[in-house]
N, C-alpha and C positions, 0 to 999 in steps of 0.2 A: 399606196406607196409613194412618199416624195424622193423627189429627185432635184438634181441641182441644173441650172440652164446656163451658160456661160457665152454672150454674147459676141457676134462679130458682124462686121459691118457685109463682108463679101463672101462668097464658097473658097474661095485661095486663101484666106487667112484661114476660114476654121479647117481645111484640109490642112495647112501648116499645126494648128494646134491639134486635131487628133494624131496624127503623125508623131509629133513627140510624144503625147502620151502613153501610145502605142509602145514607144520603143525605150519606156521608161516603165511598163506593164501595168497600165493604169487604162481600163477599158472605156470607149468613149464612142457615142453614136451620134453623128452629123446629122441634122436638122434644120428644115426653116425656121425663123423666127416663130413664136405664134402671134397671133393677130395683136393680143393685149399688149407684146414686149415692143412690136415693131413700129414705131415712128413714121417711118415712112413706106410700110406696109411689103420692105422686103430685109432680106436680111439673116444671116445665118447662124447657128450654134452648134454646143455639143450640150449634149444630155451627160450627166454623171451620175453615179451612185453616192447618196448620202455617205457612205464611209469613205470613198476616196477622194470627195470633193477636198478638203484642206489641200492634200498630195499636188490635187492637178491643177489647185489655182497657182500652189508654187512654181510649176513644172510649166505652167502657161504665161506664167509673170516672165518667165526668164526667157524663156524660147519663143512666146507666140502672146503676144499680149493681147488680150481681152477687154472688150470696152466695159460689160458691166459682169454679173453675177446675180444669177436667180435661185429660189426655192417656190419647188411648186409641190404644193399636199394637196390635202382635200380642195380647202381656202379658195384656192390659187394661185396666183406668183406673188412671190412678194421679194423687192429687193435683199441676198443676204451679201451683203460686200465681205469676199473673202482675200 
């Protein structure tokens, strides 16, 4: 199953971003980076479901911005800028 990975630098921004999305009913699970996305080996996100991702990149542009945007399938991640 892919999922989309949605980057933050700290745990207070990405508690800020699941938070709005939460109360915009778009479900979203907190997470460390993984090893391949992190730069400097820390770092946090949310997990999203391929159907809501479009929704919550809107809903994170506005309220809680995000530095990047992933898809992760079989493959692995690959940047999808939404």
């Amino acid at each position: 199953m892919s999922m989309y990975f949605f980057t933050y630098r700290g745990a207070t921004e990405a508690r800020k971003g699941a938070a709005a999305l939460r109360n915009s009913g778009v479900p979203a699970r907190i997470d460390r980076s993984p090893v391949q996305l992190s730069r400097s080996g820390c770092g946090y996100g949310l997990w999203i479901v391929p159907q809501k991702a479009e929704r919550a990149a809107e809903i994170l542009r506005r309220e809680a911005p995000y530095e990047r945007s992933y898809r992760m399938d079989r493959g692995g991640f690959r940047e999808a800028p939404l």
